[in-house]
C-alpha positions as CSV (number, residue, x, y, z in Angstrom):
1,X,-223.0,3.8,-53.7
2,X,-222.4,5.8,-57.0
3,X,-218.9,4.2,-57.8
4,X,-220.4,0.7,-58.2
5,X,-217.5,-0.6,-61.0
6,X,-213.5,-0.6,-60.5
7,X,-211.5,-1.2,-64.5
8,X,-208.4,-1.4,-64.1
9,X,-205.2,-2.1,-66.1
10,X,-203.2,-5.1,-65.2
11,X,-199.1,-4.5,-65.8
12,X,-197.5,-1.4,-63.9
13,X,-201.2,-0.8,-62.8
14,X,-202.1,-4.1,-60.4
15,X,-199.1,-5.9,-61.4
16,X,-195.4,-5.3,-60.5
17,X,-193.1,-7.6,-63.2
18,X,-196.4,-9.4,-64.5
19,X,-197.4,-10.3,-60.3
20,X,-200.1,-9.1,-58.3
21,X,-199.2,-8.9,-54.4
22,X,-200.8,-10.2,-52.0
23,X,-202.4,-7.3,-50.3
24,X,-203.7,-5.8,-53.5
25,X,-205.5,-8.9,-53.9
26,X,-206.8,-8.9,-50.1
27,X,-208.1,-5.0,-51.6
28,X,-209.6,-6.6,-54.3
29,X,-211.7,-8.9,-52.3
30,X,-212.4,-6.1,-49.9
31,X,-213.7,-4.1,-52.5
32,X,-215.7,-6.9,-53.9
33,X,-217.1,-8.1,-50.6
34,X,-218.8,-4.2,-50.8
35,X,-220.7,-5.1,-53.6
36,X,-219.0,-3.8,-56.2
37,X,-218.2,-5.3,-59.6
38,X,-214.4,-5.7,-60.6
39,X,-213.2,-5.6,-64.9
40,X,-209.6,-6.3,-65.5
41,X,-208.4,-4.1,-68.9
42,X,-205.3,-5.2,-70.6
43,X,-203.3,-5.5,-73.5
44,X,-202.7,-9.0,-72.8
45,X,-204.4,-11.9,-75.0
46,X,-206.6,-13.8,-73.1
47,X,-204.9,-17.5,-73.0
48,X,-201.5,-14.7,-71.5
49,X,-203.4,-13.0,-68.6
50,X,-205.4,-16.3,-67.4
51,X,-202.0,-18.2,-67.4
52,X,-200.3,-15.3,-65.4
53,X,-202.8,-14.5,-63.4
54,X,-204.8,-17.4,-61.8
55,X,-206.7,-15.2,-59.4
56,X,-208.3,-13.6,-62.5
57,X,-211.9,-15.4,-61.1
58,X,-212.2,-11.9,-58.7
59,X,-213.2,-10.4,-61.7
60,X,-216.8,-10.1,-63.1
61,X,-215.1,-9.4,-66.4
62,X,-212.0,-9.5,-68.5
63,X,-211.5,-7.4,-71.2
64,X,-208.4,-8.0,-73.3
65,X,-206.5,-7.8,-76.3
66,X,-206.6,-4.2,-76.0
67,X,-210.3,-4.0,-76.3
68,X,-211.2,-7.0,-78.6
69,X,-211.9,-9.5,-76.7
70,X,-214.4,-9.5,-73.6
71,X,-214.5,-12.9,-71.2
72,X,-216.3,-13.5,-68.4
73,X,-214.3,-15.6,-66.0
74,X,-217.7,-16.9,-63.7
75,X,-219.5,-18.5,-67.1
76,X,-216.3,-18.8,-69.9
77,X,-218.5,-16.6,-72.2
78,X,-215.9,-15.0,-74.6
79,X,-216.9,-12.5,-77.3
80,X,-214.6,-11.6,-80.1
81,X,-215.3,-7.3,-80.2
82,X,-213.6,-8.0,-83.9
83,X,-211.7,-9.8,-86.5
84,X,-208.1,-11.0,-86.7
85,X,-206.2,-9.4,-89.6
86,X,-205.7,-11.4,-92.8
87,X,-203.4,-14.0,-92.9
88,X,-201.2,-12.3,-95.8
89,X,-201.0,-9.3,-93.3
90,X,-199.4,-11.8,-90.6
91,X,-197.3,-13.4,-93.2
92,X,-195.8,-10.4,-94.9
93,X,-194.9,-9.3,-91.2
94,X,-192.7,-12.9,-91.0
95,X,-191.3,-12.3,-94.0
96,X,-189.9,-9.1,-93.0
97,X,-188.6,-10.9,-90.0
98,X,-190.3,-8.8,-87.9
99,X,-189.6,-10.2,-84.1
100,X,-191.4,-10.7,-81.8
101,X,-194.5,-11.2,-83.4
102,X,-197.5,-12.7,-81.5
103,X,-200.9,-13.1,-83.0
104,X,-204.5,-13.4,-80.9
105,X,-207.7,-14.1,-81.7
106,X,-207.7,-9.9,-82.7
107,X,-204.6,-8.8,-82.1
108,X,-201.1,-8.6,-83.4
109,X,-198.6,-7.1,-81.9
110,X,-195.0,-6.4,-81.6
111,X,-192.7,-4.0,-80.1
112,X,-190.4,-1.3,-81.2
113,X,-188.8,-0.2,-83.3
114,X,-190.9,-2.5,-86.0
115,X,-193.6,0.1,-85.8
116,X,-192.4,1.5,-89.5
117,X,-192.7,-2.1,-90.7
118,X,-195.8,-2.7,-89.2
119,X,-197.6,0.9,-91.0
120,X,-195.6,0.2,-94.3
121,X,-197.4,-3.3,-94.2
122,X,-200.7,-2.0,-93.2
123,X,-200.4,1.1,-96.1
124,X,-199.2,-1.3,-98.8
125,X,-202.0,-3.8,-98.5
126,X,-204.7,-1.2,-98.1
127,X,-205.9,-2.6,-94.7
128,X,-208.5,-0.8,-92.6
129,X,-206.1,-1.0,-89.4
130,X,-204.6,0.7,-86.3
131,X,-201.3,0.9,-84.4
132,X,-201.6,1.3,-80.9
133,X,-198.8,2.3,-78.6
134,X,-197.9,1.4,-74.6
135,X,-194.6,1.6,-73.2
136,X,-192.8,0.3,-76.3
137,X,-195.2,-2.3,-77.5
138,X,-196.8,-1.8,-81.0
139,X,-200.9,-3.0,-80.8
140,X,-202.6,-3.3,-84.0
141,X,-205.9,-4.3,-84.2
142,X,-209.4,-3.1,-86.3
143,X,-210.2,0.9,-86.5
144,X,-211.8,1.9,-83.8
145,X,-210.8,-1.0,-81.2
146,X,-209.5,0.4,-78.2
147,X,-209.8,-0.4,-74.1
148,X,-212.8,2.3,-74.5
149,X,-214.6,0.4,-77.1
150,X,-214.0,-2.7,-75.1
151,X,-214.9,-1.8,-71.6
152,X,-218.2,0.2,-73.1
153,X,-219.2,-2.8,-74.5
154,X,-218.5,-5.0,-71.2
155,X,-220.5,-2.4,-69.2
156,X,-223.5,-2.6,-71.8
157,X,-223.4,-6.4,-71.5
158,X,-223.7,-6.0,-68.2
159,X,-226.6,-3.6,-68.0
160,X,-223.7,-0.8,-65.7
161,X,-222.6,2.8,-67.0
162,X,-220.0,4.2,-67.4
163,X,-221.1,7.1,-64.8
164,X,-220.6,4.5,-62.1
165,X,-217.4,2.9,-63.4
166,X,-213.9,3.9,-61.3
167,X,-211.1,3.8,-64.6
168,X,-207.2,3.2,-63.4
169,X,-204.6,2.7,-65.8
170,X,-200.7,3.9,-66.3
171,X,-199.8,4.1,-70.0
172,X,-200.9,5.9,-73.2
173,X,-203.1,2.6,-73.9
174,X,-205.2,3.3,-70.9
175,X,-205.9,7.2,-72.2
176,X,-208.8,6.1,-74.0
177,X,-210.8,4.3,-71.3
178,X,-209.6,6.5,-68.4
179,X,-211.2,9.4,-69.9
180,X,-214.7,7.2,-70.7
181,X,-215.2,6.9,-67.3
182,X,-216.7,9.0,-64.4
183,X,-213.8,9.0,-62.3
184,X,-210.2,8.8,-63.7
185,X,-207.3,7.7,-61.6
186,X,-203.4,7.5,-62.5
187,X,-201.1,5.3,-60.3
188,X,-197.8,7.2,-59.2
189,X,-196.2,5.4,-61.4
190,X,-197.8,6.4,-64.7
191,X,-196.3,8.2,-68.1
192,X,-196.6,12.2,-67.5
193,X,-198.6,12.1,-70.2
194,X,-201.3,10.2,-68.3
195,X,-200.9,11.6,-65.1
196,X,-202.1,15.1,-67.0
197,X,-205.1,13.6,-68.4
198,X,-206.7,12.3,-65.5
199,X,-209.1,13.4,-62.3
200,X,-206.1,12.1,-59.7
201,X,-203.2,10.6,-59.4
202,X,-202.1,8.0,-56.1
203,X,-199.3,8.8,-54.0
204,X,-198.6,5.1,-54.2
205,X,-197.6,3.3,-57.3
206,X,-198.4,-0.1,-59.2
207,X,-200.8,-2.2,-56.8
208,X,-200.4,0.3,-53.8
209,X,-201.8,2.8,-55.6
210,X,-204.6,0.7,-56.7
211,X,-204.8,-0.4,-53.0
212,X,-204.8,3.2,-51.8
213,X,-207.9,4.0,-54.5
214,X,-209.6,1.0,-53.0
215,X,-209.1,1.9,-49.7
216,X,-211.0,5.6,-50.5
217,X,-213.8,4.5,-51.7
218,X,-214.1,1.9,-49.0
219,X,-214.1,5.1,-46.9
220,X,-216.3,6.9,-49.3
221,X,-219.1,4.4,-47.8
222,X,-219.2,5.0,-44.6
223,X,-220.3,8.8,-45.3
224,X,-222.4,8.1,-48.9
225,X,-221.4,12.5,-49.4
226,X,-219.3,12.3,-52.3
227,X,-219.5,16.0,-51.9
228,X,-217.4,15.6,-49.2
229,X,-214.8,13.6,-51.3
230,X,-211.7,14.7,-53.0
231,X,-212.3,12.7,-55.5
232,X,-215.0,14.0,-57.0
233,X,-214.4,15.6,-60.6
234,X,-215.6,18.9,-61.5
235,X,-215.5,18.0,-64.9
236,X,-219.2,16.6,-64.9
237,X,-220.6,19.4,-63.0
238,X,-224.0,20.6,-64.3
239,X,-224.3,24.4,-65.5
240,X,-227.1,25.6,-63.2
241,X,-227.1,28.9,-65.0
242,X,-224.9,32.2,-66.3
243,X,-223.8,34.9,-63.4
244,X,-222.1,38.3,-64.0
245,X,-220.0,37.9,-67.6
246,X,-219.4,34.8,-68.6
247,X,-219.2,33.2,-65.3
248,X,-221.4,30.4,-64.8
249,X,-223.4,28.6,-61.7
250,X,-222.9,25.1,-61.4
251,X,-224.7,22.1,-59.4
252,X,-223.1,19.2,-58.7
253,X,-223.7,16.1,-61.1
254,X,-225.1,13.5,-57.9
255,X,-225.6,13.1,-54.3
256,X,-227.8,16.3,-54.2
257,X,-231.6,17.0,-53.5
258,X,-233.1,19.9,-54.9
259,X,-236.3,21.5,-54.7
260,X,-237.1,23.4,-57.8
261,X,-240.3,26.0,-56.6
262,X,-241.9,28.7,-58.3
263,X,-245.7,29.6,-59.3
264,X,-247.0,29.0,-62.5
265,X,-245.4,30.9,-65.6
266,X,-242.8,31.7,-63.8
267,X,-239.6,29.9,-65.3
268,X,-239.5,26.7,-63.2
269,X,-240.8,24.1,-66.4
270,X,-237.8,26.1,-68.9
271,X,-235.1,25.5,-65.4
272,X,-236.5,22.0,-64.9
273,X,-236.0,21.5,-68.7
274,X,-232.8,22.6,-68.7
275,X,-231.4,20.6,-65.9
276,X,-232.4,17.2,-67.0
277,X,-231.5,18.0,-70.5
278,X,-228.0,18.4,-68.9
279,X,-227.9,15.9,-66.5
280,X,-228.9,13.3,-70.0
281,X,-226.4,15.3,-71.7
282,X,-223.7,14.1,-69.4
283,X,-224.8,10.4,-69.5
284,X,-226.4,10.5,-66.1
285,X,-229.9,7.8,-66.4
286,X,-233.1,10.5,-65.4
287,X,-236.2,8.6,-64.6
288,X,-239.0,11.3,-64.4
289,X,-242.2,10.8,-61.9
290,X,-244.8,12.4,-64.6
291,X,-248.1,12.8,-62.4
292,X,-249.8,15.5,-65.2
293,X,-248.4,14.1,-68.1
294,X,-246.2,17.3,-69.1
295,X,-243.2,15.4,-70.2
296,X,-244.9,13.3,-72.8
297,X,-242.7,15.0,-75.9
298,X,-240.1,15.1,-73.9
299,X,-236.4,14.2,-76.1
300,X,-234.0,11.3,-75.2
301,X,-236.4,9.1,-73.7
302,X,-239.5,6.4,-73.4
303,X,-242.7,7.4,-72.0
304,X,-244.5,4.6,-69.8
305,X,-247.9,5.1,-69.1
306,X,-251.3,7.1,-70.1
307,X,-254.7,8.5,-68.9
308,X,-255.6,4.5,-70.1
309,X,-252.5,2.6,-68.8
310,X,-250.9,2.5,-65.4
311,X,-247.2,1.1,-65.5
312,X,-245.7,-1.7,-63.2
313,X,-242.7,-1.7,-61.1
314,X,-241.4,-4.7,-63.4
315,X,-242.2,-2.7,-66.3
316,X,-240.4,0.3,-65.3
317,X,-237.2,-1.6,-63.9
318,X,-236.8,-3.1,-67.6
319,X,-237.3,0.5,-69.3
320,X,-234.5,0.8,-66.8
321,X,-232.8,-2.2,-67.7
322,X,-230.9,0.2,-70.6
323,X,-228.2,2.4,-68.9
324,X,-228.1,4.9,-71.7
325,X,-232.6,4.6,-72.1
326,X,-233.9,7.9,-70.3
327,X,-237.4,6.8,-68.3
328,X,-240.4,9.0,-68.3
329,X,-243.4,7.6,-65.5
330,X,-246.8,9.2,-66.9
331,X,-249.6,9.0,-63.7
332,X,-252.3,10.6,-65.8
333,X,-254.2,7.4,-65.2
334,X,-253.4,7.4,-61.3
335,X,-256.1,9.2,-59.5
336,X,-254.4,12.3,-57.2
337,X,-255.3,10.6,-54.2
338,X,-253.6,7.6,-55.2
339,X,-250.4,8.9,-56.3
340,X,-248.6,8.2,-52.8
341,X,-249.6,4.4,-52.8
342,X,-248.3,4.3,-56.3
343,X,-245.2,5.6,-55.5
344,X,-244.7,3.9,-52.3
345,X,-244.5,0.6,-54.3
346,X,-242.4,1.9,-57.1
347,X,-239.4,3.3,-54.9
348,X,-238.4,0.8,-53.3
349,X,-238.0,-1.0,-56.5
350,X,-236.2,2.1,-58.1
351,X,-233.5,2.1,-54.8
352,X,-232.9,-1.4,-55.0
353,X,-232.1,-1.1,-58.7
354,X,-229.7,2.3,-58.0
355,X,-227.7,-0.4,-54.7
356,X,-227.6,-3.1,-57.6
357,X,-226.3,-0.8,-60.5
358,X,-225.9,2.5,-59.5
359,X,-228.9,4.1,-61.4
360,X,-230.8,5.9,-62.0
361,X,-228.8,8.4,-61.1
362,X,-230.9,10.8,-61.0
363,X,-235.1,10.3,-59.9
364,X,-237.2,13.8,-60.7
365,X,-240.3,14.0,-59.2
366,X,-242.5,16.7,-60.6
367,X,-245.7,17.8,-58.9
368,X,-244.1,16.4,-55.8
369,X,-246.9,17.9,-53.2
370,X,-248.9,15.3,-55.0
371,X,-247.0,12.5,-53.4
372,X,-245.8,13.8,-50.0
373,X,-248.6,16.3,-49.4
374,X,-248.6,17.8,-46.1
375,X,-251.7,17.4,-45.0
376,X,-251.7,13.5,-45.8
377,X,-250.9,10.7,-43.5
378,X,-248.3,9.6,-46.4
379,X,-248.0,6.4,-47.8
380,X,-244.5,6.4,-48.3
381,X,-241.5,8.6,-47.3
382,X,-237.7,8.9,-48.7
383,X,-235.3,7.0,-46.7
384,X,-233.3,10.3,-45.1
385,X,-229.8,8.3,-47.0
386,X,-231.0,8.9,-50.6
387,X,-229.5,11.0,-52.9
388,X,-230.1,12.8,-56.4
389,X,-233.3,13.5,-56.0
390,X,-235.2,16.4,-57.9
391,X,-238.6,17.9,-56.6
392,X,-240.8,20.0,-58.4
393,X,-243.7,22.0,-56.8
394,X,-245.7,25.0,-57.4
395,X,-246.4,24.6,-53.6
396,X,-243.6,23.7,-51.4
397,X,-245.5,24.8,-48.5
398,X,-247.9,22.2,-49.1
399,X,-245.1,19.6,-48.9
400,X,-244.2,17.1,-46.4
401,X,-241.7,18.2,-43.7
402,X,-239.9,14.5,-44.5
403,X,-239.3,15.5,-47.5
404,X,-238.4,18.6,-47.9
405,X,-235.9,18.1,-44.7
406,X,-234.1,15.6,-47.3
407,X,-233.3,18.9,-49.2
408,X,-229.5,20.6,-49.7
409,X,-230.2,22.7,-52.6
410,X,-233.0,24.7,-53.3
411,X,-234.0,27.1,-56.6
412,X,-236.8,29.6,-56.5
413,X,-238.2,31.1,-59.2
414,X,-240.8,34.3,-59.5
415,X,-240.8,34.4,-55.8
416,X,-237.5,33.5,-53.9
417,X,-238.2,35.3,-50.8
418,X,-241.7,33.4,-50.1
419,X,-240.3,30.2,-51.7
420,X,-237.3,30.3,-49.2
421,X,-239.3,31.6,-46.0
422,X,-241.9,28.8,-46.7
423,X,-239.1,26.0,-47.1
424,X,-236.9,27.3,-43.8
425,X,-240.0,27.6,-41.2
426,X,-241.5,24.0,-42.5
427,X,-237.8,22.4,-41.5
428,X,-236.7,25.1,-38.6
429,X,-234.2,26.2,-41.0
430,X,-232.4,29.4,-40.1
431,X,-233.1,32.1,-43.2
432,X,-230.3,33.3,-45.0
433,X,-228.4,36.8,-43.7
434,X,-229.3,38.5,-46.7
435,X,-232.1,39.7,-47.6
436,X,-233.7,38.1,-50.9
437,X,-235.6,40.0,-53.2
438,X,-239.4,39.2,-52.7
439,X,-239.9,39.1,-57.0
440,X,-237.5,38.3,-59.7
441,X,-238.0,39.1,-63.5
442,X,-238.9,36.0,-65.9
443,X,-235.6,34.2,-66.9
444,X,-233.8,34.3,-63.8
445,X,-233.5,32.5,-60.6
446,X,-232.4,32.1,-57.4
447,X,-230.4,29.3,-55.9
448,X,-229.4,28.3,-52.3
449,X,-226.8,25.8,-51.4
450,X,-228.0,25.2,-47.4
451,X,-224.9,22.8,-46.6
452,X,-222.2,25.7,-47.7
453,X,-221.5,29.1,-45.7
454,X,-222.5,30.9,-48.9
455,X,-225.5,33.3,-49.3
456,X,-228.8,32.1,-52.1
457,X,-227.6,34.3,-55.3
458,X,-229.7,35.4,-58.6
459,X,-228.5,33.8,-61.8
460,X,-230.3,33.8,-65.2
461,X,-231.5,30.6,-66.5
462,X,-230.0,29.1,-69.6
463,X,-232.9,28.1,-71.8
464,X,-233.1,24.4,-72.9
465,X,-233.1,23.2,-76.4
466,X,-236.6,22.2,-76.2
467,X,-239.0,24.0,-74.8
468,X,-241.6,21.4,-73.0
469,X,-245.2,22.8,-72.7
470,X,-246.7,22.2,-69.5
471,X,-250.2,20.8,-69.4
472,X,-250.1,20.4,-73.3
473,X,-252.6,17.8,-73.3
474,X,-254.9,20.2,-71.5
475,X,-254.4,23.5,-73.3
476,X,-254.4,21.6,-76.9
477,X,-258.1,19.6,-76.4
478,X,-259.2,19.9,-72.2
479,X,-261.0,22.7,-70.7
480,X,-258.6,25.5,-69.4
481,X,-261.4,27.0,-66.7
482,X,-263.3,29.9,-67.3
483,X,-260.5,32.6,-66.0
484,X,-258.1,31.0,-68.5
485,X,-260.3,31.0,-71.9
486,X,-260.0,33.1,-74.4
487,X,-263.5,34.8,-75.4
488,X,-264.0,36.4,-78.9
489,X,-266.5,39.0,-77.8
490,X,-266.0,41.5,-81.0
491,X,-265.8,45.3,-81.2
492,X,-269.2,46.2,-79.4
493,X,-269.2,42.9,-77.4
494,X,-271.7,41.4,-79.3
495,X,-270.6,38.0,-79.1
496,X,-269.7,35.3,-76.8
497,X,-268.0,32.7,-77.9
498,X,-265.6,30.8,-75.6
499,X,-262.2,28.9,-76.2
500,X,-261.6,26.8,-73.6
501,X,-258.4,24.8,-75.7
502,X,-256.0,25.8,-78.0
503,X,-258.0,23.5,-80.6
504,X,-261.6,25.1,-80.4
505,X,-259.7,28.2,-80.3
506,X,-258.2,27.4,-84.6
507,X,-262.1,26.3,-84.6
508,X,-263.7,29.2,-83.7
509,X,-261.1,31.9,-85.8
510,X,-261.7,30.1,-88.6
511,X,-265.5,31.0,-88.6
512,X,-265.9,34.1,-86.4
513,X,-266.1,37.1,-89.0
514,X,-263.3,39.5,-90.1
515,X,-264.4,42.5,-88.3
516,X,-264.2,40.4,-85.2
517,X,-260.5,38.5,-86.2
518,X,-259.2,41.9,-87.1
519,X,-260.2,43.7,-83.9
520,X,-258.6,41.1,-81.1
521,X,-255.7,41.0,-83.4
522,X,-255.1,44.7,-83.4
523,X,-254.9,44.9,-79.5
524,X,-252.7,41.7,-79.6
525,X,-255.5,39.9,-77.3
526,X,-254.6,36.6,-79.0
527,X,-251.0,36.9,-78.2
528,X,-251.5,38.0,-75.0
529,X,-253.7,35.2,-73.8
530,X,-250.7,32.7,-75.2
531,X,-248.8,34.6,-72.6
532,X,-250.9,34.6,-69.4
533,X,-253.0,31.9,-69.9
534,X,-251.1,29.2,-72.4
535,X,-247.5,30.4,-70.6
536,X,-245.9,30.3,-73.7
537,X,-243.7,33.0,-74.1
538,X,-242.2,31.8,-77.3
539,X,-245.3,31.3,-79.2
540,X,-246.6,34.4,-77.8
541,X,-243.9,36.2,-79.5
542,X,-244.2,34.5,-82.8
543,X,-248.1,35.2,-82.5
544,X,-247.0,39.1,-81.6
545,X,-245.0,39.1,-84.4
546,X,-248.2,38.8,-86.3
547,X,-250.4,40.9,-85.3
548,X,-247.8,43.7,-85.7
549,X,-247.7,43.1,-89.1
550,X,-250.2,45.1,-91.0
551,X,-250.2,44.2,-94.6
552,X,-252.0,40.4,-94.1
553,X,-255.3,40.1,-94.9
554,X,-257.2,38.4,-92.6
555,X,-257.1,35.4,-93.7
556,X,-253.3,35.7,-94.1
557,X,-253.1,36.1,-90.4
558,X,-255.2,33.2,-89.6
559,X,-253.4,30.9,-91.3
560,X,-250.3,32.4,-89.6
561,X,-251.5,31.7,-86.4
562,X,-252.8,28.4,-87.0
563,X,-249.8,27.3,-88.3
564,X,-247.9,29.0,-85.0
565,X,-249.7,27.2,-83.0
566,X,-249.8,23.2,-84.6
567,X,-246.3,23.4,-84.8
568,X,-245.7,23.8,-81.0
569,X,-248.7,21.6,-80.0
570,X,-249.8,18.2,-81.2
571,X,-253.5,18.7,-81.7
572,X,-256.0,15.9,-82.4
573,X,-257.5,15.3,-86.0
């Protein structure tokens, strides 16, 4: 299930006059007999909401005082979240008779109309304080405290995100942590002001609204689509790429399975790129399957794993451990046929973690022919219930029938037409009315969402901010083949001397002779090997750039190069 966590607020929220009803607490314990965890967030000081509420042990976790103080009802752990303003602070508010006062262990607060008394206090002794609002009472409490700040750090104690966590609230208080979380729900009840701000809003209000969110995602079970869910926000969709103008393709944030396909050089590393830099972007957990170690410089994340060192299931789990910690799984030192046995011990471990805490959210599996190859008698298979899975292939024709029947959402690249034909015979498929263009320019794309009536359409991929180099290990220091080497033969072909890396390439330019420097340069052989050999249509152009330019000397241009070149790739000493 993807909304594992229900925080909600206690009065006008579960409480009617300071009481929770019976059948909102029979929800409650529905909800929690499902698995899922339950935080209580209130105003309220601590010693207030356990004396007024004695069924607070259905919680895994209270957060009160507005955000500054976090208990956890099952052990009695209490964690202050901040400090209680100084004593002359309290006692210049009692000598301005300001009343009711009541002081916690964080808090003081008040209601209005002291509220000028309380800022006039705050101003004249230079205090680094807040005033908080909700419903007439007056909160303050350290900068920066808030029922965001306090739930945060009650998920993070609990190892859950926040992109799993169900937020319900009714006052101006509640803004702040309604908005944190991944789905945002105002009871009937609420301030206007709230009801505008969030993803939905209960017909019902106080605890039978809470009861009525409870009973949808109850409901939400027994299908696991949250596609098919009105409560789904589009505020966390991913952009998949620009259409005509300004318009712009989206994917939704979970509970999809794409196949990303497309030869080599065509686009499908700068798409893949882009994606999971979005899906991080939005605070969605990305563990990466890395069988060619391609995503080894890859931002927001730890690499497990080398051509040396194979990682554990109990090593990747604790990477995982980290809500907000991004996972990359590097099988360099996994043999090709033993990349299916690998993963058939790892998944299960990742799908129990995702039942116990929601994540990862998102599992990307690159080179995915590797692991449910066609023509294998698999060691594992996906269970046909998971979700938010990403698979990446140069060959999707070579992929396993199980798997690719798992997917809703394809993108082609280069070749749509082939991609898409291959894809709908291997699953009996019916191909789309239209017909698809059998080659598509660099840049652009075509996507294809099977479950809706709509046709695949073209859209141009948005480049990621970092460009990851496929194969960068290989084409700094390994052996390219012979087809993909780059030969300085000079003007009368006189010599022979093969590049088979990017690093015996800087090796060989810096001793070959001018004559033979300046004549590849000239015809731009240099950059156009970056181009159709490297794939790298960046460096390419910078490399272009230089050979266009005719005032260096040779030297000059060799330097320029180099230097091109070792920024983009990490070569060895």
């Amino acid at each position: 299930m993807h909304y594992l966590i229900l925080a909600t607020d206690y009065d006008g929220t579960l409480a009617k006059d300071g009481k929770v009803s019976e059948a909102t607490l029979d929800a409650l314990k529905r909800l929690q007999k499902s698995g899922r965890k339950l935080i209580l967030v209130t105003g309220r000081q601590l010693e207030d909401i356990l004396l007024v509420f004695p069924e607070v042990n259905l919680f895994d976790c209270v957060v009160a005082e507005n955000g500054a103080v976090i208990y956890f009802p099952a052990t009695r752990e209490e964690l202050l979240l901040g400090d209680l303003p100084p004593e002359k602070f309290v006692q210049t508010l009692r000598s301005r008779n300001i009343d009711p006062l009541s002081v916690g262990k964080v808090i003081v607060a008040t209601w209005e109309p002291n509220e000028a008394e309380v800022l006039n206090a705050i101003r004249e002794l230079g205090l680094d304080l807040q005033v908080i609002f909700n419903k007439g009472a007056v909160m303050v409490l350290p900068a920066g405290v808030n029922k965001a700040s306090g739930l945060s750090a009650a998920l993070d104690k609990m190892g859950l995100s926040v992109r799993n966590t169900v937020a319900v609230g009714d006052a101006e208080n509640d803004l702040s942590f309604l908005k944190l979380c991944e789905l945002s729900v105002a009871v009937a009840n609420a301030l206007p002001s709230v009801k505008g701000e969030v993803d939905w809003v209960t017909e019902e209000v106080r605890g039978d609204g809470v009861i009525e969110l409870i009973e949808k995602l109850l409901t939400l079970d027994l299908t696991e689509d949250l596609r098919e869910s009105p409560i789904l926000p589009d505020r966390h969709r991913i952009v998949l790429g620009k259409l005509d103008g300004d318009r712009e393709a989206y994917v939704q944030p979970l509970n999809r399975n794409i196949l990303l396909a497309g030869i080599s050089g065509g686009g499908k590393s700068t798409l893949a790129t882009g994606l999971i830099e979005r899906f991080i972007d939005k605070g969605y957990q990305v563990c990466i399957i890395d069988p060619e170690g391609d995503y080894q410089n890859f931002e927001q994340s730890v690499t497990l794993g080398n051509a040396e060192l194979i990682p554990s299931s109990a090593e990747v789990l604790t990477a995982l451990s980290k809500p907000e910690q991004n996972l990359i799984i590097n099988l360099m030192g996994v043999k090709i046929d033993d990349r299916p046995s690998y993963l058939a011990q790892l998944l299960p471990s990742l799908l129990e973690m995702r039942v116990r805490t929601g994540r990862p959210h998102w599992i990307v599996i690159d080179e995915v022919h590797h692991m449910f190859h066609a023509d294998w008698n698999a060691a594992v298979t996906l269970p046909q219930s998971v979700s938010s899975i990403l698979m990446i292939t140069v060959h999707p024709e070579h992929v396993a029938t199980s798997a690719l029947s798992l997917v809703d959402t394809i993108i082609a690249v280069k070749s749509p037409s082939q991609t898409i034909t291959d894809f709908c015979k291997a699953v009996g498929h019916q191909l789309p009315n239209e017909s698809l263009s059998s080659e598509i320019v660099a840049g652009e794309g075509v996507a294809w969402f099977l479950n809706n009536e709509e046709q695949p359409f073209q859209f141009q991929v948005i480049p990621p901010r970092q460009e990851r180099q496929r194969h960068m290990r290989t084409y700094a220091e390994g052996n390219l083949g012979s087809d993909r080497c780059f030969f300085f033969r000079g003007e009368d072909n006189q010599l022979n001397l093969k590049a088979q890396n990017l690093n015996m390439f800087i090796q060989l330019a810096a001793g070959v002779d001018d004559r033979t420097w300046l004549h590849h340069l000239r015809l731009q052989d240099y950059s156009n090997w970056l181009q159709n050999s490297i794939k790298d249509e960046t460096l390419a152009g910078e490399v272009s750039e230089i050979e266009k330019t005719t005032d260096l000397s040779p030297a000059d241009s060799r330097d320029r190069i180099k230097s091109a070149i070792e920024k983009r790739y990490t070569l060895p000493a």
